[in-house]
ROTOR-957085 format. One record per residue (C-alpha): residue number from 0; residue in one letter; x, y, z. Coordinates in Angstrom, 2 decimals. Layout:
nr; rest; u; v; w
NUM; A; X; Y; Z
...
END
This chain:
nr; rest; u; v; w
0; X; 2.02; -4.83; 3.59
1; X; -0.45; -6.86; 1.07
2; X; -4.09; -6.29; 2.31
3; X; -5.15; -10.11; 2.54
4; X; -8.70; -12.15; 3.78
5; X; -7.72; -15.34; 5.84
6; X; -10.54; -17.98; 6.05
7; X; -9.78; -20.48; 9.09
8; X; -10.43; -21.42; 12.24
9; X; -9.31; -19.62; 15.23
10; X; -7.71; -22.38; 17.63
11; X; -5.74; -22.81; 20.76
12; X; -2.48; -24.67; 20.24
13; X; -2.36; -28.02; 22.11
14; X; -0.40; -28.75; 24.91
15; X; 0.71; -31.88; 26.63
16; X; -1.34; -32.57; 29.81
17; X; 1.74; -31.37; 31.74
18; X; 2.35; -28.39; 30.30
19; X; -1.08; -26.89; 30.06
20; X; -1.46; -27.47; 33.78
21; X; 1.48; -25.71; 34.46
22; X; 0.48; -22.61; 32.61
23; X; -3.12; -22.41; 34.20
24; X; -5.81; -21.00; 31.63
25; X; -3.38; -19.09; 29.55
26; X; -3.01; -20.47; 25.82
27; X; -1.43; -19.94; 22.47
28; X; -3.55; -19.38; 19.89
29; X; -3.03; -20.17; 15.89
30; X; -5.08; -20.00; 13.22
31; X; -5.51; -23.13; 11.26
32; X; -5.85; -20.94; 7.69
33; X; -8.08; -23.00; 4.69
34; X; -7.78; -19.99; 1.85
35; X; -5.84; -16.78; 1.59
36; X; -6.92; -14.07; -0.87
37; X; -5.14; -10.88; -1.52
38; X; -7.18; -8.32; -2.48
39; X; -4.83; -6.17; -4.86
40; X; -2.17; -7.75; -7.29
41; X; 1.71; -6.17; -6.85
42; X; 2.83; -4.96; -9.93
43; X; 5.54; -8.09; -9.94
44; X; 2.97; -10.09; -10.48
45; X; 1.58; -11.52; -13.85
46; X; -1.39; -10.83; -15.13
47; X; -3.75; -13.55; -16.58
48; X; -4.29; -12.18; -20.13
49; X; -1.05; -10.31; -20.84
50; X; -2.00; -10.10; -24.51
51; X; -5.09; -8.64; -23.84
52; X; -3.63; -6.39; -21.64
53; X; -0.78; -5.83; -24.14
54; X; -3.49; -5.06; -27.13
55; X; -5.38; -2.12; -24.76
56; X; -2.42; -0.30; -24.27
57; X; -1.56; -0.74; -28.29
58; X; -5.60; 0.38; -28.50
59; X; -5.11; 3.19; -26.28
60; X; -1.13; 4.48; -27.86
61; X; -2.81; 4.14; -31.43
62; X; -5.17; 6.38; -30.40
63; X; -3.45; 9.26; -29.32
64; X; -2.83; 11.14; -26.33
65; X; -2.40; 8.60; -23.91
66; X; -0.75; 10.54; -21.53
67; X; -3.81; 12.86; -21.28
68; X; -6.19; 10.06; -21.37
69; X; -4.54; 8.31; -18.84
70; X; -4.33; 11.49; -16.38
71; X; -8.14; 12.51; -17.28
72; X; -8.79; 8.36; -15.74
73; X; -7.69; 9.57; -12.35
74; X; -10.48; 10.85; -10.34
75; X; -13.35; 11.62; -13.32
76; X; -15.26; 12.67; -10.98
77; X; -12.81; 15.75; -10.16
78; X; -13.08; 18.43; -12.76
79; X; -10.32; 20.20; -13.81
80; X; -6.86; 20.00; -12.00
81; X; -5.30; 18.36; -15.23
82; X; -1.62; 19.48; -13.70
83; X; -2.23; 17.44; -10.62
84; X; -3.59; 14.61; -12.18
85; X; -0.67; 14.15; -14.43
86; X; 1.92; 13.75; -11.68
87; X; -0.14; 12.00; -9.62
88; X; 0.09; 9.62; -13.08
89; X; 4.33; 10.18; -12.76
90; X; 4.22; 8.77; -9.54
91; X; 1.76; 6.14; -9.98
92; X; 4.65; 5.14; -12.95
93; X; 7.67; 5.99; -11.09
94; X; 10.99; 5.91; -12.85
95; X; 13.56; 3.50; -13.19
96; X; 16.88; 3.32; -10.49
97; X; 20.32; 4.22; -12.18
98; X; 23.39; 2.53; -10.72
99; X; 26.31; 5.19; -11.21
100; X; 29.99; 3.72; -11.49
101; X; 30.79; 3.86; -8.54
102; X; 27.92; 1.47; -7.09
103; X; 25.81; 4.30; -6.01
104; X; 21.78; 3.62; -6.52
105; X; 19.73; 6.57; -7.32
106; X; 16.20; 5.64; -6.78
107; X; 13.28; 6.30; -8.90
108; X; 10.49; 7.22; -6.58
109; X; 9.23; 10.82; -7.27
110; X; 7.90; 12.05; -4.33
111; X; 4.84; 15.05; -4.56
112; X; 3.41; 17.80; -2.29
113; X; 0.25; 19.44; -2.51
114; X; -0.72; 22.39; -0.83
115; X; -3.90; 24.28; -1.19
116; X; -7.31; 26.00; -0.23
117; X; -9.38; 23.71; 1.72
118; X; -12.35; 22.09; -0.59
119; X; -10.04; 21.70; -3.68
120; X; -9.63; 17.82; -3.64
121; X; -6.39; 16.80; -2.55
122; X; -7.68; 14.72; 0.30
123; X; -10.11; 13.02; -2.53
124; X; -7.01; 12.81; -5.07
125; X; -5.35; 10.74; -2.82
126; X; -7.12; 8.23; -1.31
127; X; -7.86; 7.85; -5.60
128; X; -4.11; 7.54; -6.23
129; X; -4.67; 4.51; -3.21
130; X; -7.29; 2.79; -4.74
131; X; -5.13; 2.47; -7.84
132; X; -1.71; 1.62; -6.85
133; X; -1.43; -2.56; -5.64
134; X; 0.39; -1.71; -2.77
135; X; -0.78; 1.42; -0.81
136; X; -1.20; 3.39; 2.01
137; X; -3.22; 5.98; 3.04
138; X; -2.52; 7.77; 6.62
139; X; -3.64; 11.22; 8.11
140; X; -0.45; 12.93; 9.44
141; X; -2.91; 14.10; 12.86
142; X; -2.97; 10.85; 14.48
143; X; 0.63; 9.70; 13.52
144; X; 3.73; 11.00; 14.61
145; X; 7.11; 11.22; 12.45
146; X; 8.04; 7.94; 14.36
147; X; 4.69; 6.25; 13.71
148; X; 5.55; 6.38; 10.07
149; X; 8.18; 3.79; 10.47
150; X; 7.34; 1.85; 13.40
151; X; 5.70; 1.48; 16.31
152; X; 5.91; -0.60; 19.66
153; X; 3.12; -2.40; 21.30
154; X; 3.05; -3.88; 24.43
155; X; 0.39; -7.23; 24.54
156; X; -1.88; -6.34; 27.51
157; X; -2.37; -10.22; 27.80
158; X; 0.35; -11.18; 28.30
159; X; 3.08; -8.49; 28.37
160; X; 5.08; -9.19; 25.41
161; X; 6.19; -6.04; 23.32
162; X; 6.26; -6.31; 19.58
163; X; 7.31; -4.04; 16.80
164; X; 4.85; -3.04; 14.47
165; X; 5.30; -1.42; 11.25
166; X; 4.37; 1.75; 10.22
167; X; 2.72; 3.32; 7.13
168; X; 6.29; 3.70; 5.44
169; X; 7.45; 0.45; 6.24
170; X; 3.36; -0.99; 4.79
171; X; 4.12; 0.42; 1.64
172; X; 7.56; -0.13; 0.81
173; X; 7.97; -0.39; -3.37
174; X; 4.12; 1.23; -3.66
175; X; 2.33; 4.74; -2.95
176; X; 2.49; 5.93; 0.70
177; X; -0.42; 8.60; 0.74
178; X; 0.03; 11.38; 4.19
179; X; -2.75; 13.53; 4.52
180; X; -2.79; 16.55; 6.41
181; X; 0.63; 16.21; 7.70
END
């Protein structure tokens, strides 16, 4: 699910003399990768100046209302809608899972619906909450089905292999899965 930029070169895979006249112009191809970038940072990952990082946030609690601060940082753009804001911050932040007893996990994940008049910025407030979170993604519930939010199976017109492709769900397992219009 990471959003990544591969720099390479696009090759076909070579055969043995034999083979490859056997199989007429058909080839495998591969890409012979030189640098891989992602372009967001999971929120496993380190950062490279935790302390700086570390003395913001003791800036910003020192300060005072962080929780309002940190809500208002969502969409500035957006006047008003304070209430939404903060818990689009909740889920942005999640929760932690409790193991019960008896083994049972109860997950974290706080999951949000917004209804409303047309015009007031949900569409907007979302794609926002996706430009934030590392691992996101953003889908419009018209051109995907309940099904197409888990998987989906392609057939390669090629050469008529069927693969299994995952869906918006599966993209953004442990991040923000954003449906719009659904």
């Amino acid at each position: 699910g990471d959003a990544i930029t591969l720099t390479g070169i696009y090759r076909p895979a070579e055969l043995p003399w034999l083979q490859a006249r056997s199989r007429g112009t058909m080839q495998d191809m591969y890409i012979d990768a030189h640098s891989i970038r992602k372009h967001k940072s999971g929120y496993n990952e380190r950062a490279e100046d935790e302390e700086e990082i570390s003395r913001q946030v003791d800036e910003a609690f020192k300060a005072g209302n962080l929780y309002e601060h940190a809500a208002r940082s969502i969409a500035p753009e957006i006047f008003g809608h304070e209430d939404v804001k903060k818990a689009l911050l909740l889920v942005l932040i999640g929760s932690f899972t409790k193991t019960m007893k008896d083994g049972m996990k109860i997950r974290g994940d706080i999951h949000t619906l917004f209804m409303g008049d047309p015009g007031v910025a949900k569409s907007q407030l979302l794609k926002q909450v996706c430009n934030i979170a590392p691992r996101s993604v953003y889908t419009t519930g018209k051109g995907s089905s309940g099904v197409g939010l888990t998987a989906s199976v392609n057939r390669d017109n090629a050469t008529g292999e069927v693969t299994l492709e995952g869906g918006a769900l599966v993209l953004a397992d442990m991040g923000i899965c954003c449906i719009d219009e659904f």
